[in-house]
C-alpha positions in Angstrom: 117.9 110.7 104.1 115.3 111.5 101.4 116.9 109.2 98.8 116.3 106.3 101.8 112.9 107.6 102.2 112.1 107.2 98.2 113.8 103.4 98.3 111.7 102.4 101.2 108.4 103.7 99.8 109.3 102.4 96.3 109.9 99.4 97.7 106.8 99.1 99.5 105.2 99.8 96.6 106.6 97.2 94.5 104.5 94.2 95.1 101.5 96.1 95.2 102.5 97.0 91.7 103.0 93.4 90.9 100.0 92.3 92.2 98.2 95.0 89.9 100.0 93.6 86.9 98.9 90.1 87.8 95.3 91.0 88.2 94.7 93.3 85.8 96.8 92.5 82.9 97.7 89.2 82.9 94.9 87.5 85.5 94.4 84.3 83.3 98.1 83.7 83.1 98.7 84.1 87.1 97.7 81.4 89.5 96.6 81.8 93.1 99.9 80.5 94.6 101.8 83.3 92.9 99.2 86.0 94.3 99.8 84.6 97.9 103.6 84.9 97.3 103.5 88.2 96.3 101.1 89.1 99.3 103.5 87.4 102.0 106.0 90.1 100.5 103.7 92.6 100.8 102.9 92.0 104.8 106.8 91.5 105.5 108.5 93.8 103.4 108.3 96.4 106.9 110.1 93.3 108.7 112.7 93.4 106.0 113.7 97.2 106.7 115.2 96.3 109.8 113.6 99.6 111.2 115.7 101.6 108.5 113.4 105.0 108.3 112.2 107.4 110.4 109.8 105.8 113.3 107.1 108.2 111.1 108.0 106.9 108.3 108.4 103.0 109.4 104.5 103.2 110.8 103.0 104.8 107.4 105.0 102.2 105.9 103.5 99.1 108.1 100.0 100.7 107.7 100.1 100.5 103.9 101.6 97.0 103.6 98.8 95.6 106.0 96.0 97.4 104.4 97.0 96.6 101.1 98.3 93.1 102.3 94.8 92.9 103.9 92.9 93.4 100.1 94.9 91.4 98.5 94.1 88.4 100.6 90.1 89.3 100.1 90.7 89.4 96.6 92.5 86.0 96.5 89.6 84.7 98.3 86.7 86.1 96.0 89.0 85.0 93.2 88.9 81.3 94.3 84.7 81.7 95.3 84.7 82.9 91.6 86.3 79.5 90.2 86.4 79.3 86.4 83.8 82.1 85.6 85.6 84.7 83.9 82.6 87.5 83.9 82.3 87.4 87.9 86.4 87.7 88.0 85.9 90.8 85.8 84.0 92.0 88.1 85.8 91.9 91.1 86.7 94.7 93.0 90.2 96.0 92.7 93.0 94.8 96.1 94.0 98.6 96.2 90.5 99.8 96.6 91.0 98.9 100.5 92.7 102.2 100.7 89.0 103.9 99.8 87.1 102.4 102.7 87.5 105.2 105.2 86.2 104.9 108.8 82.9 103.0 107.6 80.8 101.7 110.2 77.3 101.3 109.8 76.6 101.6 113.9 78.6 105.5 114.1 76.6 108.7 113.0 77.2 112.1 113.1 74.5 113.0 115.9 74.9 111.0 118.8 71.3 110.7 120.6 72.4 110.3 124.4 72.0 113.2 125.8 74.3 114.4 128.9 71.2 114.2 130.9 70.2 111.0 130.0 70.4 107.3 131.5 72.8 104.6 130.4 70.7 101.5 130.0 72.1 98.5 128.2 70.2 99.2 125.0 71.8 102.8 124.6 75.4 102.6 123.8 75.4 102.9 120.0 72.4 105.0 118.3 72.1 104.9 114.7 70.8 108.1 113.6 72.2 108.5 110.3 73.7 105.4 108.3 76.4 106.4 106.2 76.5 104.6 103.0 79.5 102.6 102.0 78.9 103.5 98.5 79.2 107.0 96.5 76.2 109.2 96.4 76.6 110.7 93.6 77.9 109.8 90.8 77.9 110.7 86.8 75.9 107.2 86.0 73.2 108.4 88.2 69.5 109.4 86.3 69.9 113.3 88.1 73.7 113.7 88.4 74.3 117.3 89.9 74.6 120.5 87.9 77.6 122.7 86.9 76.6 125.4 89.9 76.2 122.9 92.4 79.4 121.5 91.7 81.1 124.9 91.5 79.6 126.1 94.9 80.5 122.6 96.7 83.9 123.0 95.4 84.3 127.0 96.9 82.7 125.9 100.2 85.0 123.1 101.0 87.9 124.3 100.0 87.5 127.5 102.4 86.2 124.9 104.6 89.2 122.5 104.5 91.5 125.8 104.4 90.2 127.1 107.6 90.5 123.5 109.6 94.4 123.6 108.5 94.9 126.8 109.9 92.9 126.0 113.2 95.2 122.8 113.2 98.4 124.9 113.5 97.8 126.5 116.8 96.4 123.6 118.5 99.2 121.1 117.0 102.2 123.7 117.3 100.9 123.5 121.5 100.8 119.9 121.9 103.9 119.4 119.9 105.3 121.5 122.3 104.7 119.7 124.9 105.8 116.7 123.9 109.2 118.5 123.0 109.7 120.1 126.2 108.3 117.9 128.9 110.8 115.6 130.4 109.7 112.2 130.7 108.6 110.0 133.6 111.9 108.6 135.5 113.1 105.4 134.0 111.2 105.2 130.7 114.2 104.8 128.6 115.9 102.2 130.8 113.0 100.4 132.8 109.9 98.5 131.7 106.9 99.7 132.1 106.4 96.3 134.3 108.7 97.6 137.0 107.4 101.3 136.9 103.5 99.6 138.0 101.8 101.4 139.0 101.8 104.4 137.9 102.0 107.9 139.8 99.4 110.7 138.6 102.3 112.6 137.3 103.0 109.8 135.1 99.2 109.1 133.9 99.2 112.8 133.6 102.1 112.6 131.6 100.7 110.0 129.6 97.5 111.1 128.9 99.1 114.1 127.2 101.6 112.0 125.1 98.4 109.7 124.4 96.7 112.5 122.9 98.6 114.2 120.8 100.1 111.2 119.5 96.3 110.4 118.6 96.1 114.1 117.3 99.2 113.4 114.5 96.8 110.6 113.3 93.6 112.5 112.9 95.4 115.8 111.5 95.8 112.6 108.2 92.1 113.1 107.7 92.5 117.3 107.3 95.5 116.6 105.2 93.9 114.4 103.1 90.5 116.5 102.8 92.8 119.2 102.1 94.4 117.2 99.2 91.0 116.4 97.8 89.2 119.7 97.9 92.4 121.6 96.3 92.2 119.3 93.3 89.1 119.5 93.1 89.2 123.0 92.5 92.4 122.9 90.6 90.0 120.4 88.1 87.1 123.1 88.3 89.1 126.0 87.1 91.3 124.5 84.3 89.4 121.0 82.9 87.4 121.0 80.0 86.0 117.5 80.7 82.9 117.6 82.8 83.1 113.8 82.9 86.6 113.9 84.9 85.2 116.7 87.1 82.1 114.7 87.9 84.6 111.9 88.8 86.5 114.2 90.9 83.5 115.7 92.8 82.5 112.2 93.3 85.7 111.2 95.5 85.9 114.1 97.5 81.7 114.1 98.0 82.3 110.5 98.9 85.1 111.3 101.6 83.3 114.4 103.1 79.7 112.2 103.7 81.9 109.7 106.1 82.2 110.2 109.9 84.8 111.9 110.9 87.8 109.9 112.3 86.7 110.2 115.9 83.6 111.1 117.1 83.7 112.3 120.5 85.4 110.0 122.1 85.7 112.2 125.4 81.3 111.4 125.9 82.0 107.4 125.9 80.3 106.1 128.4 81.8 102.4 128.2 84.4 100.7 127.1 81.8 99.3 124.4 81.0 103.0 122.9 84.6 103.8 123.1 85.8 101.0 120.6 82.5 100.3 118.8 81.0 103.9 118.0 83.2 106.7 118.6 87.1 105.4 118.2 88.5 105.3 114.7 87.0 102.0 112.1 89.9 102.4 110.0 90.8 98.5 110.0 86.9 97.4 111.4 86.1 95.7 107.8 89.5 93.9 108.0 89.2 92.9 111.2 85.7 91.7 110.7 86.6 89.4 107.8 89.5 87.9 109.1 89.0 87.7 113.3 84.9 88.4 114.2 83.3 86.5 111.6 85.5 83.3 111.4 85.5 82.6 115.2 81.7 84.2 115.4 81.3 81.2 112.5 82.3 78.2 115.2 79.2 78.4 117.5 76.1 77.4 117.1 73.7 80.3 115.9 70.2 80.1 117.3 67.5 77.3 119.0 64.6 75.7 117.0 62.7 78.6 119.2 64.9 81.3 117.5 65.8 82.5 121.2 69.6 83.1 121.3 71.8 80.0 122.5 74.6 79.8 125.2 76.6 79.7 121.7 75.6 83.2 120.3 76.7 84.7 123.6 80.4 82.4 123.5 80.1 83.6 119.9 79.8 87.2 120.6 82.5 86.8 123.5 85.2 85.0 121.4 84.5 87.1 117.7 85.3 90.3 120.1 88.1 89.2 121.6 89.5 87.6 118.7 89.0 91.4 117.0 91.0 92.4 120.0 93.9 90.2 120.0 94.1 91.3 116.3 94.2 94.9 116.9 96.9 93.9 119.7 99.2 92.3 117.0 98.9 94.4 114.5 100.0 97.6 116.8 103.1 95.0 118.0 103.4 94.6 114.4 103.6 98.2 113.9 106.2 98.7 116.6 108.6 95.6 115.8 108.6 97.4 112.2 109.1 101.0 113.8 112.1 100.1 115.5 113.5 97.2 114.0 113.5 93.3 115.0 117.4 93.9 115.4 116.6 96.7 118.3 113.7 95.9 119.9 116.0 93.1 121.7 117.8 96.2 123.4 113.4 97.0 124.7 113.1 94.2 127.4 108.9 93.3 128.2 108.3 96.0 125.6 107.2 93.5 122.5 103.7 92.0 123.4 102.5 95.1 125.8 100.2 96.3 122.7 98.4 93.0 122.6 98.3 92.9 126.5 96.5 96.8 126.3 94.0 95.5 123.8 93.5 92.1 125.5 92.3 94.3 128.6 90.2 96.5 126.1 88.5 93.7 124.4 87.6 92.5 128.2 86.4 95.9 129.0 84.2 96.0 125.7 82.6 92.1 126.6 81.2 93.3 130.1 79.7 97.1 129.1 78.3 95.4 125.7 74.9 95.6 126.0 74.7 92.3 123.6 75.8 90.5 126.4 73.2 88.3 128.4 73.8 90.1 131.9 73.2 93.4 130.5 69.3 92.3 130.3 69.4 91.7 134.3 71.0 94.8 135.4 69.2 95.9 137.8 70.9 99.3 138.2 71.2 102.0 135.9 74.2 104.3 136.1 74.1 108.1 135.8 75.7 109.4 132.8 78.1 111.3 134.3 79.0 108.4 136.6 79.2 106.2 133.3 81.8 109.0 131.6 83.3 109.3 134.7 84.1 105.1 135.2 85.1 105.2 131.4 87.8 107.8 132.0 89.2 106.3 135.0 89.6 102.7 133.1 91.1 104.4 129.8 93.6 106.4 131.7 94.9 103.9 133.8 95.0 101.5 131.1 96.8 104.3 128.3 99.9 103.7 129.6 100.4 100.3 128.8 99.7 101.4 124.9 102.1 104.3 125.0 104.8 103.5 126.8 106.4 101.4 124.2 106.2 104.6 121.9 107.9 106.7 124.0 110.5 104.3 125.0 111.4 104.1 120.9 111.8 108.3 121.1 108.2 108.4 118.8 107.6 111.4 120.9 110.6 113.1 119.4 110.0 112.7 115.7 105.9 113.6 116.5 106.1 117.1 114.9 104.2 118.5 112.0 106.7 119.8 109.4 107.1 123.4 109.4 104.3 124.0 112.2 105.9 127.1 114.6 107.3 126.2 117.8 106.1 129.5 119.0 104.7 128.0 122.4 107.9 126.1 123.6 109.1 128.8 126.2 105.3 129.2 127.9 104.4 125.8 128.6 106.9 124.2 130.9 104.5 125.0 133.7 102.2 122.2 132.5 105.1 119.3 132.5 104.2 117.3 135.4 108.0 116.4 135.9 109.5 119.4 134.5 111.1 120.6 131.7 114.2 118.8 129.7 116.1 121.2 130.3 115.2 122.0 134.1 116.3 118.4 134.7 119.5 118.7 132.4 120.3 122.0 134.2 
C-alpha cells in the first residue's frame, strides 16, 4: 500500500512539474493552449484514480490538484493580461505559490471586539482589529532586517511553543478519535439516505455534532503539523548553517506563517451565519473563490447611481457573488467526495452526490439574510441579545451539519480519521458518551 501511495502522489505531482518546466524554463517556447492542457490534467487527475487510495489520502490528493489547479489558471490569466511584454511575464508570480496563501482574509483578526455582553447590530458581525498582511514582514531586503539574537530567541520560543501544542494535541485527539472508533453509528447510515432518515433525532445530531467536530479537528491539527515542520527546521538551519542569508530566508517563512490567523477563530462565539463563514471559519480557498465565483458574477450588476447611493444592482450583486461563492464551495466538497470514493462507487451511495452543494446552498442563504450588507439589515428594528444570537446560530449549524457529514460517514471516513501513532488509551472509558451505544454493545 505505500508503493500505491508514492504512485498516486507522484502522479499528482506530475503536471504540476510540467507546468513548472513550461513556465520557468522554457516560457517563450510554450503557448497558452498547452498550459490549459496541462491544467485540465491537473484538476482531473483525482477523477482518474477511481478512488484508488486511502479516503485520507484521496482528499489531500483532491485539495492539492485544485489549489494548484486553481494557480495555474490565475497565472494563465495574468500571462495573457501580460501579452507580448516579456519584463511583466518575468515577473509574474509563480502557479505553486498558491500553496503559500494561508487562511488570509483581511476582515478576520486575532482579537475579536464583541464582547459576550454586547449587542448584535447589523454593523457588528466582522471587526477588524488587526489586518494581517498578505505579504512577509520581515525579510533580508528590508533597510533593518532583524539581528542574529532575535532570530536565535524567536527560533527557541516557537519551537517549545509548537512542541507543547503537539503534545496538548495528543490527549485531546487520542479522545475524539476514540469516539469516533467506538460509537456505533445512527441506524441506517450505511444503507439509507440521509433523505429518508429526515429529520433527524437528537441522538443522531448529537451523534453528528461529534463526528462534525472531530472530523474538523483532523483538519486544523494540519496547521500544528505544519508549524511544527517549520519551527524544527528552522532550528535545525540555526544550529548547523553557516549562511545567514538562508537563515534569514528561513526565519522569514516561518515568521510569515506564525503572523497569520489561526485556522479557526472561535467559531463556537458566531453569532450568524455571516460571522460563521466570513470571519471565524477557515479562508483557506477565500482568494480562489473570490477570483473565480464573487467577483465575476459581482462584475454583472450595475455598481452605483449618479448619486453614489447603492443601486437595487449592488444588493442583487452582493446576493448572487455570495451565493455563487457558495455553490462553489458546494462543488468543490462533491468534488472532494466523488474523488474520495471513486466515480465507479459512489453509484452504490444513492442521493449522496450533490448533498455538499445542497448544505452549502442552505449556508450561502443563511449568510445573505444575517449579512449586515444587506438592505434590510438597515431597517431592523430589533436587536437580538448576544446570547440569543449564539444561541439561533447553534441551532441552524446543528441541524444543518448533518447534511455535510453524512456522506463522510456513509464512505467509512470516520474509520480511517485517526492520527498515526496517537494512543488509544481512552477507548474503554468513553462508551458512555455514544448516544446509540457502543460497536460492540450493538454487535454483542
Amino acid at each position: 500500500m505505500l508503493l500505491l501511495k508514492i504512485v498516486l502522489y507522484v502522479g499528482c505531482a506530475i503536471p504540476s512539474l510540467l507546468f513548472y518546466l513550461c513556465t520557468e524554463k522554457y516560457q517563450q517556447y510554450t503557448s497558452n493552449i498547452v498550459l490549459m492542457f496541462i491544467t485540465v490534467i491537473q484538476l482531473l487527475i483525482p477523477i482518474f484514480y477511481d478512488g484508488a487510495g486511502y479516503l485520507a489520502d484521496n482528499a489531500i490528493l483532491t485539495v492539492l490538484s485544485v489549489s494548484l489547479g486553481a494557480g495555474m489558471t490565475f497565472y494563465i490569466r495574468d500571462l495573457r493580461r501580460c501579452g507580448d511584454n516579456q519584463e511583466k511575464r518575468q515577473q509574474l508570480t509563480a502557479f505553486y505559490h498558491v500553496l503559500d496563501r494561508w487562511n488570509e482574509n483581511p476582515t478576520r483578526s486575532f482579537n475579536n471586539n464583541n464582547n459576550d455582553t454586547g449587542e448584535v447590530s447589523s454593523n457588528s458581525d466582522c471587526t477588524t482589529t488587526t489586518t494581517i498582511s498578505s505579504t512577509k514582514t520581515t525579510t533580508f531586503d528590508d533597510q533593518k532586517p532583524v539581528s542574529l539574537s532575535v532570530i536565535q530567541y524567536d527560533s527557541r520560543r516557537w519551537f517549545l511553543e509548537s512542541v507543547i501544542y503537539m503534545a496538548l494535541s495528543v490527549p485531546v485527539m487520542s479522545f475524539f478519535d476514540g469516539l469516533l472508533r467506538v460509537c456505533a453509528l445512527p441506524p441506517g447510515t450505511d444503507t439509507i439516505s440521509y433523505w429518508h432518515r429526515f429529520p433527524p433525532t437528537w441522538q443522531t445530531l448529537a451523534y453528528h455534532l461529534m463526528t462534525g467536530f472531530t472530523l474538523h479537528l483532523h483538519v486544523g491539527i494540519v496547521e500544528l503539523i505544519y508549524r511544527f515542520f517549520l519551527t524544527t527546521r528552522l532550528m535545525m538551519m540555526m544550529l548547523w548553517t553557516t549562511s545567514v542569508t538562508s537563515l534569514l530566508r528561513y526565519y522569514d517563512d516561518t515568521h510569515h506563517f506564525i503572523l497569520q490567523p489561526s485556522l479557526f477563530d472561535q467559531p463556537w462565539l458566531a453569532h450568524s451565519a455571516y460571522n460563521l463563514w466570513s470571519c471565524r471559519w477557515h479562508q483557506i480557498f477565500r482568494p480562489g473563490f473570490k477570483k473565480l465565483a464573487y467577483d465575476p458574477v459581482r462584475s454583472l450588476f450595475p455598481e452605483k447611481k449618479a448619486n453614489k447611493t447603492p443601486s437595487m444592482g449592488v444588493w442583487m450583486g452582493r446576493i448572487a457573488g455570495t451565493m455563487a461563492v457558495f455553490l462553489a464551495s458546494g462543488l468543490l466538497h462533491d468534488y472532494i467526495l466523488l474523488a474520495m470514493i471513486g466515480h465507479s462507487a459512489i453509484q452504490s451511495y444513492p442521493g449522496m452526490l450533490g448533498q455538499q452543494t445542497i448544505f452549502f446552498l442552505l449556508q450561502g442563504v443563511a449568510t445573505v439574510i444575517s449579512s449586515p450588507n444587506m438592505p434590510w439589515s438597515n431597517f431592523s428594528s430589533r436587536i437580538l441579545p448576544m446570547w440569543l444570537a449564539r444561541l439561533l446560530t447553534w441551532v441552524w449549524i446543528i441541524y444543518t451539519a448533518p447534511i455535510f457529514v453524512d456522506p463522510f460517514l456513509r464512505i467509512g471516513l470516520h474509520v480511517e480519521a485517526e492520527v498515526p501513532l496517537y494512543p488509544r488509551s481512552f477507548d474503554p472509558h468513553i462508551g458512555f458518551l455514544c448516544p446509540y451505544g457502543t460497536i460492540n454493545a450493538q454487535t454483542n
